[in-house]
N, CA, C and O atoms as a MOPAC input file, in Angstrom:
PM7 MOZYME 1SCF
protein

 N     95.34800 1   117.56600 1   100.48200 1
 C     94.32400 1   117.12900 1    99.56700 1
 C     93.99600 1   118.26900 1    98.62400 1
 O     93.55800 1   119.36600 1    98.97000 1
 N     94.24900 1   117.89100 1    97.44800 1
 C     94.01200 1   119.23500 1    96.66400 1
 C     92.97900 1   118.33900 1    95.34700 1
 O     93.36100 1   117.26200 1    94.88900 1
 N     91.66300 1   119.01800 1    94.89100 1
 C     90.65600 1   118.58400 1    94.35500 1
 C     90.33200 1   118.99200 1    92.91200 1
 O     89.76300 1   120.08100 1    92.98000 1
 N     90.41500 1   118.69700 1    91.96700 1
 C     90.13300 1   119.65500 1    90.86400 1
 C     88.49100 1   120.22100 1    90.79400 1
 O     88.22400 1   121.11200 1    89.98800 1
 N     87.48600 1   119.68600 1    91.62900 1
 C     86.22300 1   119.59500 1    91.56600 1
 C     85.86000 1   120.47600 1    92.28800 1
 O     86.23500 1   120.35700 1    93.45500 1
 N     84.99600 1   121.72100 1    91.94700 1
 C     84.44800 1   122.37600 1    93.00700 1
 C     83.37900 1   122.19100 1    94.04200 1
 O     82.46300 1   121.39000 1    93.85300 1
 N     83.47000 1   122.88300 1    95.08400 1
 C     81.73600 1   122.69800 1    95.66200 1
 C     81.14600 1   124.06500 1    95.82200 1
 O     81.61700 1   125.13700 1    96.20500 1
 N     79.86000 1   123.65000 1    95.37000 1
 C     79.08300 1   124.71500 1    95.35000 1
 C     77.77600 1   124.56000 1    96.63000 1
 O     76.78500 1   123.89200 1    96.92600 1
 N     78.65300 1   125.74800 1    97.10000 1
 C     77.58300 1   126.15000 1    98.24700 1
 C     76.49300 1   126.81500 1    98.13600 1
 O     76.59700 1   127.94900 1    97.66800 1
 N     75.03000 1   126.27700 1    98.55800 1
 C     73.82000 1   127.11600 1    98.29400 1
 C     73.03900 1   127.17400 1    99.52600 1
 O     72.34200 1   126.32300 1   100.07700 1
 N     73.42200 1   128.80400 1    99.92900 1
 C     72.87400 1   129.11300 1   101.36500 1
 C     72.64900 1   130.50000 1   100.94100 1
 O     73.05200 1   131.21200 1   100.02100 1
 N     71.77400 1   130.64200 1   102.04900 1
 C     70.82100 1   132.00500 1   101.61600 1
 C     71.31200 1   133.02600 1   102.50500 1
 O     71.11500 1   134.21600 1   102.25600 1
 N     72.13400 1   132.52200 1   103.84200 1
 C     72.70400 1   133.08500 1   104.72200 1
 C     74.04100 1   133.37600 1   104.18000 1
 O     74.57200 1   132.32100 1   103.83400 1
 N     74.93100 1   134.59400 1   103.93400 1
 C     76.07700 1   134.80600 1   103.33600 1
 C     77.35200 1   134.43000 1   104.56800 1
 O     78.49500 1   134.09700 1   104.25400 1
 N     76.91900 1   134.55200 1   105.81300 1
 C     77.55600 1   134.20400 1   106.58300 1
 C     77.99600 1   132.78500 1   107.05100 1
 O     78.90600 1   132.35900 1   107.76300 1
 N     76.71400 1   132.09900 1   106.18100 1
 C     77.18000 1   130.37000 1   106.43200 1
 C     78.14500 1   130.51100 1   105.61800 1
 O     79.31200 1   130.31800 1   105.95800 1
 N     77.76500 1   130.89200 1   104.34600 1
 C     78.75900 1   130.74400 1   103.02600 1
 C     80.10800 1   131.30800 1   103.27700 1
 O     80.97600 1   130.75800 1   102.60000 1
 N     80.46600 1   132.11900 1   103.94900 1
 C     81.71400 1   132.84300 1   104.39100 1
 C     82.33500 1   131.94300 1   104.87900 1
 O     83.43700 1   131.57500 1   104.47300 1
 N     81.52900 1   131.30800 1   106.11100 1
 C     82.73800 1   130.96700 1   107.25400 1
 C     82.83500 1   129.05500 1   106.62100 1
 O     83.70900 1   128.29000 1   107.03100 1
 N     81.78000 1   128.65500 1   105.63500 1
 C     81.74400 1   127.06700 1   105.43700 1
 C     83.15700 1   127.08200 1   104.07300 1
 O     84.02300 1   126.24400 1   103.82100 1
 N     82.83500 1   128.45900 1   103.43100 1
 C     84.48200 1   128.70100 1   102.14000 1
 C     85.36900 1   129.07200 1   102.77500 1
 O     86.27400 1   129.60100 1   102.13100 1
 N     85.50800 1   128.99900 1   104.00600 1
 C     86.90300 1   129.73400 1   104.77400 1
 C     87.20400 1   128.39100 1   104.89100 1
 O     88.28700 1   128.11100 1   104.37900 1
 N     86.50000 1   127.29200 1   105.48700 1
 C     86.77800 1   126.27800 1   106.30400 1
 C     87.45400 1   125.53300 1   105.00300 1
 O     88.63700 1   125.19100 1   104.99600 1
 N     86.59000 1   125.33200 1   103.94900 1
 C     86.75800 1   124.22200 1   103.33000 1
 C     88.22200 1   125.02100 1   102.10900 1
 O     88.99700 1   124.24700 1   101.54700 1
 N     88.27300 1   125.66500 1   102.02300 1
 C     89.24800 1   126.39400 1   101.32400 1
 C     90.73100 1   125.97600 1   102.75600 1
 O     91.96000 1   126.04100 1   102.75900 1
 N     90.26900 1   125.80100 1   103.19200 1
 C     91.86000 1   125.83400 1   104.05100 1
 C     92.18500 1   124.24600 1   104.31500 1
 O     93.04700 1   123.77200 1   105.05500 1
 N     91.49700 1   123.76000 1   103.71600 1
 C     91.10200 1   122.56300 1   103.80700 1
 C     91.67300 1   121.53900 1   101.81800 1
 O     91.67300 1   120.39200 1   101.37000 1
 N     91.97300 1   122.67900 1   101.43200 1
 C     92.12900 1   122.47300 1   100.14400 1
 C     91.37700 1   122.25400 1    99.13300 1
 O     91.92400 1   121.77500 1    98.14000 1
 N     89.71500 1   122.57600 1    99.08300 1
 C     88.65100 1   122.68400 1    98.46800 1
 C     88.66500 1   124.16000 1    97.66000 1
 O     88.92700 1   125.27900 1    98.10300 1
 N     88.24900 1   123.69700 1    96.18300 1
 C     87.75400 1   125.08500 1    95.84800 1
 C     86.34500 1   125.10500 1    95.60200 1
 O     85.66700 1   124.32300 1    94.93600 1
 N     85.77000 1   126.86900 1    96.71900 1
 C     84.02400 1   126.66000 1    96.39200 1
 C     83.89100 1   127.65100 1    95.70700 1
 O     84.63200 1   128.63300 1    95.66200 1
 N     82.31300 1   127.31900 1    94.75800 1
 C     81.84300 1   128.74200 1    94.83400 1
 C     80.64700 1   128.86400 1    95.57400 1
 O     80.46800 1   128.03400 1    96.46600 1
 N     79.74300 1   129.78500 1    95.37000 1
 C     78.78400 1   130.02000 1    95.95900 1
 C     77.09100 1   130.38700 1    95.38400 1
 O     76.88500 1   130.33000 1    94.17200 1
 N     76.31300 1   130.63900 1    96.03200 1
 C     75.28200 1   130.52300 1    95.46700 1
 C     74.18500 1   131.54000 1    96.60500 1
 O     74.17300 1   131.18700 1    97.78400 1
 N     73.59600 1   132.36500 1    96.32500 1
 C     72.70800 1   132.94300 1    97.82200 1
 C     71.35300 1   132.55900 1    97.78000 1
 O     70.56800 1   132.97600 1    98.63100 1
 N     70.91300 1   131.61500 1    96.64700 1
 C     69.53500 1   130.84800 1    96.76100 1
 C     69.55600 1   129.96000 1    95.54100 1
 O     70.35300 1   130.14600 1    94.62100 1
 N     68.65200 1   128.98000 1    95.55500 1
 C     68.42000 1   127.40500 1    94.75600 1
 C     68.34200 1   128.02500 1    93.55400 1
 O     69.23800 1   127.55600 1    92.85100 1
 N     67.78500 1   128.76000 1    93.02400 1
 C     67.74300 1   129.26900 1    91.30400 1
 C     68.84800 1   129.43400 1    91.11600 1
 O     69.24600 1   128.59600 1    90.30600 1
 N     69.84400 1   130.29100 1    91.53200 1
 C     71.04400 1   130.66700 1    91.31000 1
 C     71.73200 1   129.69000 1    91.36300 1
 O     72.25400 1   129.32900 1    90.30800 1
 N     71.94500 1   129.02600 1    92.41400 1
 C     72.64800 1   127.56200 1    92.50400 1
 C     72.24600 1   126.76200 1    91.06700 1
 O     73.16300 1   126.48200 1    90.29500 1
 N     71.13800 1   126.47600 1    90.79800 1
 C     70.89100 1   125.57800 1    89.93900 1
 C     71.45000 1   126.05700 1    88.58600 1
 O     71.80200 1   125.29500 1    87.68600 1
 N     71.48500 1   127.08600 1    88.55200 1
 C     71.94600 1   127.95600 1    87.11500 1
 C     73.79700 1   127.39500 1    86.82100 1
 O     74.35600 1   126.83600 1    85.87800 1
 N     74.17700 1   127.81100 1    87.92200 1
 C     75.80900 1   127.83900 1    88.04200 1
 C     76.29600 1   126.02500 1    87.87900 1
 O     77.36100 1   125.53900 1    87.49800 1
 N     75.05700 1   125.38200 1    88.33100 1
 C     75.13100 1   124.03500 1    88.20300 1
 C     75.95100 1   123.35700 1    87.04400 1
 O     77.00600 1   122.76900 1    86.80200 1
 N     74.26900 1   124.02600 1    86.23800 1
 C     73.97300 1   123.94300 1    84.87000 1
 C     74.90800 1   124.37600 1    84.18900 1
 O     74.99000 1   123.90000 1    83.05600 1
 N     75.92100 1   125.39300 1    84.59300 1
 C     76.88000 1   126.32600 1    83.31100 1
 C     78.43500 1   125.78400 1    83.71200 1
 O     79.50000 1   126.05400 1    83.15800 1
 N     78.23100 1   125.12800 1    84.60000 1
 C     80.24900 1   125.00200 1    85.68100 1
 C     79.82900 1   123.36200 1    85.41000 1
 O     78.99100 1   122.60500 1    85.90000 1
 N     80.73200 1   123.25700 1    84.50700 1
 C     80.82600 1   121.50100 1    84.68600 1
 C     82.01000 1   121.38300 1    85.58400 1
 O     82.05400 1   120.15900 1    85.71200 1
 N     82.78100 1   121.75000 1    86.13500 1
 C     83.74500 1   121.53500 1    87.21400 1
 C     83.34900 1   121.38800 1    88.48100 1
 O     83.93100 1   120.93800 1    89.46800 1
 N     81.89200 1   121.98600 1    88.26200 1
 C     81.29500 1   121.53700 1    90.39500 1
 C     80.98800 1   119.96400 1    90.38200 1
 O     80.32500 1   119.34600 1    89.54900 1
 N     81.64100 1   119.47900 1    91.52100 1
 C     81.33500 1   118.16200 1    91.76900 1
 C     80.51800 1   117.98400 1    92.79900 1
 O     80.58000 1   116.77900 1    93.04200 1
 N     79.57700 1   118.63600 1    93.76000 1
 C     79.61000 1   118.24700 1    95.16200 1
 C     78.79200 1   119.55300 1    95.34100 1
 O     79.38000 1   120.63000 1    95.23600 1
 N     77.45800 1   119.50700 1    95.60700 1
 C     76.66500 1   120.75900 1    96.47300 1
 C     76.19600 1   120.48200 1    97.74700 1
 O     75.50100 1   119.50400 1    98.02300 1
 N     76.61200 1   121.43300 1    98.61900 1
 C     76.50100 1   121.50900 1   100.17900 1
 C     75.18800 1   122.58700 1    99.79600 1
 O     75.35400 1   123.67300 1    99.24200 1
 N     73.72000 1   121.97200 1   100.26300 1
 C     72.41600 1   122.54500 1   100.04700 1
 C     71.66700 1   122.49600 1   101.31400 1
 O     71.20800 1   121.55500 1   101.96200 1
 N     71.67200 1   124.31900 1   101.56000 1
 C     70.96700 1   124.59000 1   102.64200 1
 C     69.95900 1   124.55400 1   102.53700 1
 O     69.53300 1   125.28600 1   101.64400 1
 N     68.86700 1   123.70000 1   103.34600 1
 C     67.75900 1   123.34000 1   103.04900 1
 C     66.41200 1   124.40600 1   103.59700 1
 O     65.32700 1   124.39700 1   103.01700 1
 N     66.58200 1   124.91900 1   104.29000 1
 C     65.62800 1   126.08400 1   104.19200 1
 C     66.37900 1   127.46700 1   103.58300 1
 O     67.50700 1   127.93700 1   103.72800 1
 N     65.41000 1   127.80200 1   102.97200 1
 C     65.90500 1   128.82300 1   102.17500 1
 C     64.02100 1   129.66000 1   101.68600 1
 O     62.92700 1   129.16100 1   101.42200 1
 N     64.44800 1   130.82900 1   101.76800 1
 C     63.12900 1   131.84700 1   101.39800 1
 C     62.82300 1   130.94600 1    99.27600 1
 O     63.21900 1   129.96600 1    98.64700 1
 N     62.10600 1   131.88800 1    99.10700 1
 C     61.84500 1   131.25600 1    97.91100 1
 C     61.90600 1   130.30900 1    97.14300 1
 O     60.87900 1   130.19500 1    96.47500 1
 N     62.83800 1   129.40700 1    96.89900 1
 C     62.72200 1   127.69500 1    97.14000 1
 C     63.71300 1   127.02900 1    97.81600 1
 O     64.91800 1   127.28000 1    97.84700 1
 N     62.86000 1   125.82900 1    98.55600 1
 C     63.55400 1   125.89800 1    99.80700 1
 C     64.40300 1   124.34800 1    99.14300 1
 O     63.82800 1   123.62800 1    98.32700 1
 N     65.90800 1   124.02400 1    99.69900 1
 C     66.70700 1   123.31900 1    99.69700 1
 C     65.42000 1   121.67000 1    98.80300 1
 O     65.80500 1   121.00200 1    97.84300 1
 N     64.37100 1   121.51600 1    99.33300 1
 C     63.75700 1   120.04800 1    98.82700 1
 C     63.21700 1   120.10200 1    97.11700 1
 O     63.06200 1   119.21200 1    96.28100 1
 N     63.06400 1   121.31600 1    97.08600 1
 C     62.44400 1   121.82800 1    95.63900 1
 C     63.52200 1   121.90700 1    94.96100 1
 O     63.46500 1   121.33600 1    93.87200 1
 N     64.63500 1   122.48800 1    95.25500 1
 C     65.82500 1   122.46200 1    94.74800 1
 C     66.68300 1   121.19600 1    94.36200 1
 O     67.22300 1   121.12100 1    93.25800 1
 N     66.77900 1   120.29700 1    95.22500 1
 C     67.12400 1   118.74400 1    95.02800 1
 C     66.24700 1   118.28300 1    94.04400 1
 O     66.79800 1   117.57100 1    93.20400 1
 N     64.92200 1   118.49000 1    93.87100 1
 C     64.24600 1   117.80400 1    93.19400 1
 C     64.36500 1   118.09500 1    91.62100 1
 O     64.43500 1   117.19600 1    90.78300 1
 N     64.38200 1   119.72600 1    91.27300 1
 C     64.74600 1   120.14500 1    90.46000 1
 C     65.86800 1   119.89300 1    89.55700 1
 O     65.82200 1   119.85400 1    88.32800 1
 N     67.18700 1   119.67800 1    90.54700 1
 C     68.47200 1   119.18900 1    89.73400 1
 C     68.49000 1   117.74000 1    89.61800 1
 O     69.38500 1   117.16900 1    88.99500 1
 N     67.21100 1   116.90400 1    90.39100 1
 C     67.38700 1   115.56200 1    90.32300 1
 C     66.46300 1   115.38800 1    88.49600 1
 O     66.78000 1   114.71000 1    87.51900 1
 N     65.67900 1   116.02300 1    88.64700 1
 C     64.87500 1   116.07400 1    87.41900 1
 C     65.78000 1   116.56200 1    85.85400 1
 O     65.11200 1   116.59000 1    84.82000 1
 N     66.92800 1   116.83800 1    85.80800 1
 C     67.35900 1   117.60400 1    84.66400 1
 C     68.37600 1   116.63400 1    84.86200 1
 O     68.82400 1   116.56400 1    86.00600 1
 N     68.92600 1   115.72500 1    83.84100 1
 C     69.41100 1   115.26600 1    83.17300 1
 C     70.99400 1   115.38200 1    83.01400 1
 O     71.77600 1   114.43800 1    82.89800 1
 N     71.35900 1   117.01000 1    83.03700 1
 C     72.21800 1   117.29500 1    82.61500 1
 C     73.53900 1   116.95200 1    84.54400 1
 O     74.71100 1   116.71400 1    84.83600 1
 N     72.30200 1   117.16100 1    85.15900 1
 C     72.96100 1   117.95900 1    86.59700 1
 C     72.70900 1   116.83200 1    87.71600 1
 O     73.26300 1   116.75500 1    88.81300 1
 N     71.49900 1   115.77000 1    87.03800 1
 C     71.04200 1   114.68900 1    87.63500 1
 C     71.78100 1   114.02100 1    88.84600 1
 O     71.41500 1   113.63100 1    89.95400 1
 N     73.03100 1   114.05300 1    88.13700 1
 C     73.61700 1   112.90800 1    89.28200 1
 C     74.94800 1   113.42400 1    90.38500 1
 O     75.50400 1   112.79300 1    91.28300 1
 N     75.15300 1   114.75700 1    89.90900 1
 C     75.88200 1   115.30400 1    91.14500 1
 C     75.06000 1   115.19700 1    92.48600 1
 O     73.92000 1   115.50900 1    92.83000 1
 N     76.37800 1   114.49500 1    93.21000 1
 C     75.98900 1   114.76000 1    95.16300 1
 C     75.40900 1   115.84400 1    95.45100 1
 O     75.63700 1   116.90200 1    94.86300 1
 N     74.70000 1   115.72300 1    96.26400 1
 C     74.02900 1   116.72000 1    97.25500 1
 C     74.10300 1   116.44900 1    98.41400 1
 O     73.56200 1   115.51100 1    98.99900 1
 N     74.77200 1   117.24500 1    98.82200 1
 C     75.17100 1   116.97400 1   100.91100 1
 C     74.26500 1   118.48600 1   101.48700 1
 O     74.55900 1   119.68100 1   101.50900 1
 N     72.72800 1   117.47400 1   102.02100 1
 C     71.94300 1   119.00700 1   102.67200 1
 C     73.05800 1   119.09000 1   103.78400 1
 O     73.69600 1   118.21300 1   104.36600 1
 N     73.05700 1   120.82500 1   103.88500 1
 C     73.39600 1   121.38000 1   105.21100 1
 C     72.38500 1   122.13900 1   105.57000 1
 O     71.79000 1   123.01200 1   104.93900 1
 N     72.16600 1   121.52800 1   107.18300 1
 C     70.57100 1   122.07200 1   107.57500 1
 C     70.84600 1   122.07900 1   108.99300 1
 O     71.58700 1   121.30200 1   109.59500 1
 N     70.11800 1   123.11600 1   109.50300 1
 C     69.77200 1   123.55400 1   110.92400 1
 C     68.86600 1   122.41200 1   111.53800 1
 O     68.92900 1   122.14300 1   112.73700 1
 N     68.00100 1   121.73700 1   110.64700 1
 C     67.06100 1   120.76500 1   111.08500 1
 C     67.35900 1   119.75200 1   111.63800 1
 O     67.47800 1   118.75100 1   110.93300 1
 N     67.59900 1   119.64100 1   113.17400 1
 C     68.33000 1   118.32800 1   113.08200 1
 C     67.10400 1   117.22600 1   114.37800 1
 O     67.35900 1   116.52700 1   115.35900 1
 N     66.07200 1   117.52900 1   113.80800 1
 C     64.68500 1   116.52400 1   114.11800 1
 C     64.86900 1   115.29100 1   114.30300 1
 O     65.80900 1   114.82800 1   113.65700 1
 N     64.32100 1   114.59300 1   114.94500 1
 C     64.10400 1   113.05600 1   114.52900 1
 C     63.23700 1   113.49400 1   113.05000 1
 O     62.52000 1   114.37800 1   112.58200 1
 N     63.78800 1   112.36900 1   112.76200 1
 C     62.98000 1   112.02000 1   111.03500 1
 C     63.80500 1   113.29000 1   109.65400 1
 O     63.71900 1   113.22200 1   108.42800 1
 N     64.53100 1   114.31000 1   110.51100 1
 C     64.90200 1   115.21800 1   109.60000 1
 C     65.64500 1   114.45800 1   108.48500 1
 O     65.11900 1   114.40200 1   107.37400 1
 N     66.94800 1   113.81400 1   108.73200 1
 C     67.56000 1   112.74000 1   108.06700 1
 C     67.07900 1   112.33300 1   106.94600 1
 O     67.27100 1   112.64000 1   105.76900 1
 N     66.27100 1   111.42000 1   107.61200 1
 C     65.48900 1   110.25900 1   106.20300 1
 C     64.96900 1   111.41500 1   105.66300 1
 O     65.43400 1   111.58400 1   104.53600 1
 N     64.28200 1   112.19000 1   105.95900 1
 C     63.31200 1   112.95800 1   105.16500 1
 C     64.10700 1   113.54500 1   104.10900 1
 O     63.42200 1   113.45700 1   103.09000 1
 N     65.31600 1   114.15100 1   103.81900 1
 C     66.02200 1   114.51200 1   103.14500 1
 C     66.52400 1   113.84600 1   102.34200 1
 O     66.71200 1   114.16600 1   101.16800 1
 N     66.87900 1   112.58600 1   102.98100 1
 C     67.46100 1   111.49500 1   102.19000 1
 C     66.65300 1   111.12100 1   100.72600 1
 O     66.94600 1   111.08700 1    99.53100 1
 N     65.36200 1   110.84400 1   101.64300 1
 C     64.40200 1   110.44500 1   100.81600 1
 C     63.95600 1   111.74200 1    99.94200 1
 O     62.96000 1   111.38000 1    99.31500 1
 N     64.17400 1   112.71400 1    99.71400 1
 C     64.20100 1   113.61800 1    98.77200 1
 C     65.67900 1   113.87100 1    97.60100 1
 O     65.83500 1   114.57600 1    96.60400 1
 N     66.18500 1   113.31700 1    98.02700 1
 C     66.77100 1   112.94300 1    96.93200 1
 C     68.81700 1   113.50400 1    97.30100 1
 O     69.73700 1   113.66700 1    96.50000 1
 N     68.78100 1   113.62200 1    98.68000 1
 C     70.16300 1   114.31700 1    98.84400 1
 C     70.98600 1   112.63000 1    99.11100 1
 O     70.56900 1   111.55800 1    99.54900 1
 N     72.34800 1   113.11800 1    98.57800 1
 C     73.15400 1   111.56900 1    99.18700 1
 C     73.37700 1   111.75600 1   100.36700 1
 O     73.22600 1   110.75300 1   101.06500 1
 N     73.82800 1   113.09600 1   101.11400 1
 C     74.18100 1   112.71800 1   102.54100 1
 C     73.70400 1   113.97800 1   103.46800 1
 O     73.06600 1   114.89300 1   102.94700 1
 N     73.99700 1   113.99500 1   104.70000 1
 C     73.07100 1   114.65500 1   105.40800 1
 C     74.58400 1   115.40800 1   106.92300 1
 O     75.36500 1   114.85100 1   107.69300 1
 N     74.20300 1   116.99400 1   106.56400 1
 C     75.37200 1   117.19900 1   107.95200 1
 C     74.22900 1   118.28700 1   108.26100 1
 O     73.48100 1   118.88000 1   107.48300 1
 N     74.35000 1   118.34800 1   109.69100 1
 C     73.55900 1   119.35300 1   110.35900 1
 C     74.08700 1   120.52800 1   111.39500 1
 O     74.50000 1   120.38900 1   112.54600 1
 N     73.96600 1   121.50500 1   110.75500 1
 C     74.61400 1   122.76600 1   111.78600 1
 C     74.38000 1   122.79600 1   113.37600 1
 O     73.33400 1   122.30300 1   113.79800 1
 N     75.22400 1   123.30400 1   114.20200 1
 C     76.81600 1   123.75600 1   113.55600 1
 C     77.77700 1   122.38600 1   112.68500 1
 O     78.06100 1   121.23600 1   113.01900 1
 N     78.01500 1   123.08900 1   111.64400 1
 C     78.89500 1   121.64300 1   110.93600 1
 C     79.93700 1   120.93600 1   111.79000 1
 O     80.63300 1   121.56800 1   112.58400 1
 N     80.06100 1   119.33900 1   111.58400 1
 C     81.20100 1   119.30600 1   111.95500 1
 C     82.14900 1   118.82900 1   111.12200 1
 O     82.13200 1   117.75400 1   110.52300 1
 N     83.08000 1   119.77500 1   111.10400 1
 C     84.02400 1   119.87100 1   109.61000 1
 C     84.90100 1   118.70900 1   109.14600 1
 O     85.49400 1   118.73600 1   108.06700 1
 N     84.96300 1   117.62400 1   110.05600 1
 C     85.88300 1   116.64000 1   109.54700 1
 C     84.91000 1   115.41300 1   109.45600 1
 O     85.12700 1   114.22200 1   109.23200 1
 N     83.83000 1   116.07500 1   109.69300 1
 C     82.76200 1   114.71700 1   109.31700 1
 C     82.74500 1   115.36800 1   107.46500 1
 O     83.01700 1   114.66800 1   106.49000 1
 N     82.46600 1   116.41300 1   107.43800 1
 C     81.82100 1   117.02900 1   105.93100 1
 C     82.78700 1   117.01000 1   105.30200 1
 O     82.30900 1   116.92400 1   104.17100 1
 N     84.08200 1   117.03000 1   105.15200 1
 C     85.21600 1   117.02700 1   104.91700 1
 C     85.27400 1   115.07300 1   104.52000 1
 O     85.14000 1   114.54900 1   103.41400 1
 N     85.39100 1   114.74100 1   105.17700 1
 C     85.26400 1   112.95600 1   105.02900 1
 C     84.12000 1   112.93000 1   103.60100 1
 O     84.51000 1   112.75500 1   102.44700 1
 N     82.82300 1   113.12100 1   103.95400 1
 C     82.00500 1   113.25500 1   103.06700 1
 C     82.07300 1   113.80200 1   101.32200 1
 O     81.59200 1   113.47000 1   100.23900 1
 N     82.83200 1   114.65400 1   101.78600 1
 C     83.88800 1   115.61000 1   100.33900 1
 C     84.69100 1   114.61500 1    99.62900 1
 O     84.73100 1   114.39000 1    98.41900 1
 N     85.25800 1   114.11700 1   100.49100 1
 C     86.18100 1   113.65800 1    99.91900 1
 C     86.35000 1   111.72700 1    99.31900 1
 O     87.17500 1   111.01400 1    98.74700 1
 N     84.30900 1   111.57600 1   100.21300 1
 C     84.32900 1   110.19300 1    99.19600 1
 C     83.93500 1   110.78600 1    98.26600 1
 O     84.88300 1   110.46700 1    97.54900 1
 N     83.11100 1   111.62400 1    97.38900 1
 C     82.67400 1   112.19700 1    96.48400 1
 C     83.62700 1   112.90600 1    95.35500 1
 O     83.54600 1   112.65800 1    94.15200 1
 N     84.39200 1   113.68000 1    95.85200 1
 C     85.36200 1   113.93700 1    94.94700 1
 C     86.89200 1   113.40100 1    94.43700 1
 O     87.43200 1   113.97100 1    93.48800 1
 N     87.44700 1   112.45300 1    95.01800 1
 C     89.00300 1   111.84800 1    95.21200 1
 C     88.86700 1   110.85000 1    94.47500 1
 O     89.80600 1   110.07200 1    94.30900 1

């Protein structure tokens, strides 16, 4: 599977981001990266080639829901996927995300051929 569309990863942890671009790169994905939601949203905004953001939802300074809301609000960036990746895996965590505006929902530790499936209704 080879994609022309990137994904952009936005995690605040560099080590998610390491080992989630190892995975998905061997996988035939090209990512880039992002180490918090401003930055992410910027690269959004400037890379029309990202198709697909994997958005870690807690994050120091704005956290993954402010961030969805933000790119849901701008026009330009509106309608790219958002697949939260989140530690949260609560009852109610789900919907709650959903209902903030992400299309789909994977919860750490990933499991890669579920997120991978997910990738690939979005980008193919």
């Amino acid at each position: 599977m080879i994609s022309k569309k990137k994904v952009l990863i936005i995690d605040d942890d560099s080590r998610n981001i390491f080992a989630l671009s190892a995975v998905l790169r061997a996988r035939g994905f090209h990512c880039v990266s992002a180490s918090g939601a401003l930055e992410g949203i910027n690269l959004l905004i400037n890379d029309s080639g990202i198709g697909i953001v994997l958005m870690d939802m807690m994050m120091p300074d704005m956290d993954g829901y402010e961030a969805i809301d933000k790119i849901r609000s701008d026009k330009k960036i509106a309608d790219t996927p958002i697949i939260a990746v989140t530690a949260q895996a609560m009852v109610g965590d789900r919907e709650k995300t959903l209902a903030a505006g992400a299309n789909n929902y994977a919860s750490k530790p990933i499991d890669v051929d579920f997120l991978t499936n997910i990738l690939n209704e979005h980008l193919i």
